[in-house]
C-alpha positions as CSV (number, residue, x, y, z in Angstrom):
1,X,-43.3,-10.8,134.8
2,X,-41.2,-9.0,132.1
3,X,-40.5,-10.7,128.8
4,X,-37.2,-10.2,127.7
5,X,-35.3,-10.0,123.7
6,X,-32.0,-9.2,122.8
7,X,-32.1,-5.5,120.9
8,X,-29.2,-5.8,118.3
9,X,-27.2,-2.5,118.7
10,X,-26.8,-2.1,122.2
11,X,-26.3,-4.5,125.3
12,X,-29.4,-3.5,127.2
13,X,-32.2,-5.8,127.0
14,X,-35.9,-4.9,125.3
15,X,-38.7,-6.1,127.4
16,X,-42.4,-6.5,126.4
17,X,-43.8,-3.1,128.5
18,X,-46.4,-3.3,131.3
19,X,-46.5,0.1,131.1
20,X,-45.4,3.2,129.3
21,X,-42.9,3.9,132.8
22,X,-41.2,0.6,131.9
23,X,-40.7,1.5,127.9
24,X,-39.9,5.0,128.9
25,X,-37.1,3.6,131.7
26,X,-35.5,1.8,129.4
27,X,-35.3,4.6,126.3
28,X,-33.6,5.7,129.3
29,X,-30.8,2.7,129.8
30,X,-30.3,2.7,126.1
31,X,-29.3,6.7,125.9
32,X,-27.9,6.9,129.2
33,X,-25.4,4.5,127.5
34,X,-24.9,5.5,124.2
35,X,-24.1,8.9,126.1
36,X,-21.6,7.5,128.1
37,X,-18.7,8.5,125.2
38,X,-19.9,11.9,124.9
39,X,-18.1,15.0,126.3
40,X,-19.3,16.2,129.4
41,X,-20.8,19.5,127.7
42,X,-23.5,17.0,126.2
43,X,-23.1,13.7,128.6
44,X,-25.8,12.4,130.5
45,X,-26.5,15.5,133.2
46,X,-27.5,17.9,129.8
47,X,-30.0,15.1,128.7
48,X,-31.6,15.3,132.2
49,X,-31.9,18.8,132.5
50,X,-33.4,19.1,128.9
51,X,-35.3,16.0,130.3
52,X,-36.6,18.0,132.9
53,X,-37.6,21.0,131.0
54,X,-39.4,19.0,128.7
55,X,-42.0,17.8,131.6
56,X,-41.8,21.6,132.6
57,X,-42.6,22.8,129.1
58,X,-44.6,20.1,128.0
59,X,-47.0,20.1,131.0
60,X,-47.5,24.1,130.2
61,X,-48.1,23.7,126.5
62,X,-50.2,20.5,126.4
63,X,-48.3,18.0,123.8
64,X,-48.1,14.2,124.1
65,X,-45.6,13.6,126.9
66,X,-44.9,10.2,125.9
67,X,-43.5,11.4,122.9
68,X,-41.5,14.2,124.3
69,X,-40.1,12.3,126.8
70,X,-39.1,9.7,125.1
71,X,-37.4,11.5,122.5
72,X,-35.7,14.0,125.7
73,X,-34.2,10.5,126.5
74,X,-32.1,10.0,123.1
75,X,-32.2,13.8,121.4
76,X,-28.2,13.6,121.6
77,X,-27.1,9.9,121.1
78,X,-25.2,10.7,118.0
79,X,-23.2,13.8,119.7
80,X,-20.2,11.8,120.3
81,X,-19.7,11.2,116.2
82,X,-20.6,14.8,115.4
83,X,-17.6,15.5,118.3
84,X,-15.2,12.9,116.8
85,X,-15.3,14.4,113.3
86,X,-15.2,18.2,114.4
87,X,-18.7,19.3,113.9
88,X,-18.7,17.1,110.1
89,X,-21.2,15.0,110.9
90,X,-24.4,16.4,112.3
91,X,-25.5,14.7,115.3
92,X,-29.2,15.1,115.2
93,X,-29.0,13.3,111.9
94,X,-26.8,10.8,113.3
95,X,-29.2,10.2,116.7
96,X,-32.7,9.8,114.1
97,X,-30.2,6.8,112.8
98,X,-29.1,5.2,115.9
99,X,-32.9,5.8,117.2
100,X,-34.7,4.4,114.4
101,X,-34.4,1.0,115.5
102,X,-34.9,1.8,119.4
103,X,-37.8,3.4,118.7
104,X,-39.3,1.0,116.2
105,X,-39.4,-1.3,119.5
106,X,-41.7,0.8,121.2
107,X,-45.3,0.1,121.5
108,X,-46.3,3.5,120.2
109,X,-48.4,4.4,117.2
110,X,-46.6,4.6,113.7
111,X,-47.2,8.7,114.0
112,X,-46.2,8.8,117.4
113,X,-42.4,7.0,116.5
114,X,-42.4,9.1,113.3
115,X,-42.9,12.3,115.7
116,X,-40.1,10.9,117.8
117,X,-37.4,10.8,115.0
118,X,-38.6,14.1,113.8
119,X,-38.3,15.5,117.4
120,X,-34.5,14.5,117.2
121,X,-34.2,15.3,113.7
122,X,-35.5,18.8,114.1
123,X,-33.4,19.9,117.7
124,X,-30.5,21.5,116.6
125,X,-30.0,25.2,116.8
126,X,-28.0,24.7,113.4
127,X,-30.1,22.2,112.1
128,X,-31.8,22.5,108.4
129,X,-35.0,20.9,109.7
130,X,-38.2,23.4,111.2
131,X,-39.5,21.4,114.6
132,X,-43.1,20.9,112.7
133,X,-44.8,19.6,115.5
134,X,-45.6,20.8,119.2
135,X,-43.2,18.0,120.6
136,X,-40.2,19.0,118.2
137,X,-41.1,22.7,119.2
138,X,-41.0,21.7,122.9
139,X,-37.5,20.0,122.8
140,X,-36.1,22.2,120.5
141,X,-36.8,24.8,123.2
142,X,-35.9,23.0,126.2
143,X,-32.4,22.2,124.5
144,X,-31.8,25.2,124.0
145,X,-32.4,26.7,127.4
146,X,-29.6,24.8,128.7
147,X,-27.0,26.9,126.4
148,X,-28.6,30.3,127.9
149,X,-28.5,31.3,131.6
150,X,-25.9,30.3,134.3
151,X,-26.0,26.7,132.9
152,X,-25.5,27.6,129.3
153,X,-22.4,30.4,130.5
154,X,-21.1,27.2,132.0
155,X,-21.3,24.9,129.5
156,X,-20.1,27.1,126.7
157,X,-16.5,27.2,128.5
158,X,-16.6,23.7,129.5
159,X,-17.2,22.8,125.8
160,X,-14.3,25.2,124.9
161,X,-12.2,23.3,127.3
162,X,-13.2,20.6,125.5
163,X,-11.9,21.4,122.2
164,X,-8.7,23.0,123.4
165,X,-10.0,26.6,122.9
166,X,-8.5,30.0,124.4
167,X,-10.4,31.7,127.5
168,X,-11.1,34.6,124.8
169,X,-9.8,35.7,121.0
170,X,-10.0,39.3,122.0
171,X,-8.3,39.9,118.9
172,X,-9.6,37.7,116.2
173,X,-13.1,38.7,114.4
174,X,-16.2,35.9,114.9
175,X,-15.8,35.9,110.8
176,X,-12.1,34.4,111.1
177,X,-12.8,32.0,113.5
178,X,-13.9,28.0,113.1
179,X,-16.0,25.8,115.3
180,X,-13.7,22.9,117.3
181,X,-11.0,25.1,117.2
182,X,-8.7,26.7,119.7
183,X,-10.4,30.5,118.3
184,X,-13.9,28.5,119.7
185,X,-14.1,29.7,122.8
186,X,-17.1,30.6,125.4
187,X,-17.4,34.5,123.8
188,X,-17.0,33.1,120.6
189,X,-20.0,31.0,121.3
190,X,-22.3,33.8,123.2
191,X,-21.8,35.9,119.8
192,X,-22.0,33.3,116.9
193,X,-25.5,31.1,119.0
194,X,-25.9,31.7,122.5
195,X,-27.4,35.5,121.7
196,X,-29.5,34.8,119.1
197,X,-31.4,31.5,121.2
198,X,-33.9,34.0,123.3
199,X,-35.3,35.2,119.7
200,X,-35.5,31.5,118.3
201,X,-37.8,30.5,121.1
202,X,-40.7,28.4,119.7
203,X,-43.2,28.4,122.4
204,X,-45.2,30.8,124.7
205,X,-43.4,29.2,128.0
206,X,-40.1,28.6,126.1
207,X,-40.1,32.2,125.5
208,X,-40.6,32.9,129.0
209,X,-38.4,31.1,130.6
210,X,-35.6,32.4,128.3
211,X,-36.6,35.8,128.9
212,X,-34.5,35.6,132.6
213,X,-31.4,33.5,131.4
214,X,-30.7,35.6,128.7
215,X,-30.5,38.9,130.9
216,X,-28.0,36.7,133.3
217,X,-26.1,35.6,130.5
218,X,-25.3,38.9,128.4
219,X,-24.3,40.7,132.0
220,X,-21.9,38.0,132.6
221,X,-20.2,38.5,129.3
222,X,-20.7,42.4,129.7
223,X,-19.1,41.6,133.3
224,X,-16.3,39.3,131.7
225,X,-15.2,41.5,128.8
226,X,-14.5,43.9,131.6
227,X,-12.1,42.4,133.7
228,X,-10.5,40.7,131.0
229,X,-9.5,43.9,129.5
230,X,-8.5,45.4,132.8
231,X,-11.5,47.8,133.3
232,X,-13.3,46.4,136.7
């Protein structure tokens, strides 16, 4: 029978783990509802694809899953801040704070909860921290295959309805544009990040897999340009 202890910054309950299923399930209570105030660009559904491409990656490239898995789970409990201030506060920073005391709860090694932090420390595409480790390198990949591909085309206009964007700024130069503004729209976002991911890649199946979504993603835009300027 579980063992149960109030965990101070969220409602949830921390229970003394039969197994590393139970700790794992409930990382996954805790982020599922710290994500519940996030946009839908980065609610709960992104977390479970990257989720998911983790085990994909992760099985390929032979890391500890516990880790990765665990740190899939709360890689973006801080975007809701870095949304609330307009891209001022940085949200993998933000999510290593709000998961320090999560995962110092965990009945993991001292290097495996420091690997953890780093993993969420260490995802962003704009981030000033190198993924060091094979896990960090794993997530920072499966992140950012959701932005590439039919998923990523998706998001990066759903995100732009987000922040009261344009459907394009045919007119306006990437250089004299901002971020969370209504010049950040879905092209803005394929030039300035979505481009540049396949070339970032990290690891060998990382770089495969973003291979195929990147051709699907720069014909859509090729495609896109077209008819919004009256040419197809």
């Amino acid at each position: 029978m579980f063992k149960f202890k109030k965990y101070k910054n969220c409602n949830l309950l921390f229970q003394v783990y039969p197994d590393q299923k139970a700790m794992l399930d409930t990382v996954k209570q805790i982020a599922y509802k710290h994500l519940q105030n996030s946009r839908g660009s980065h609610r709960w559904d992104h977390t479970l694809r990257v989720y998911r491409l983790c085990k994909r990656i992760g099985t390929v490239e032979g890391v500890d899953m516990d880790v990765l898995l665990a740190a899939a789970y709360l890689h973006d409990i801080g975007r809701s801040y870095q949304d609330e201030s307009k891209g001022v506060l940085c949200h993998a920073e933000e999510g290593v704070r709000m998961a320090g005391p999560i995962v110092e709860k965990l009945t993991f090694s001292e290097a495996q909860k420091n690997n953890i932090l780093h993993c969420i420390r260490a995802h962003r595409f704009r981030g000033s921290h190198n993924p060091m480790t094979p896990e960090a390198r794993v997530l920072f990949d499966a992140d950012k295959l959701d932005a590439i591909g039919a998923v990523g085309v998706a998001r990066a206009f759903l995100f732009a309805g987000e922040v009261g964007a344009r459907l394009h700024n045919a007119e306006a130069t990437v250089e004299d544009t901002d971020s969370y503004s209504v010049e950040d729209t879905g092209y803005r976002e394929f030039q300035v990040k979505l481009s540049k991911i396949r070339d970032r890649m990290l690891t060998a199946e990382g770089r495969k897999l973003a291979e195929e979504r990147h051709v699907i993603m720069v014909e859509f835009f090729k495609r896109f340009i077209e008819e919004y300027e009256g040419k197809r």
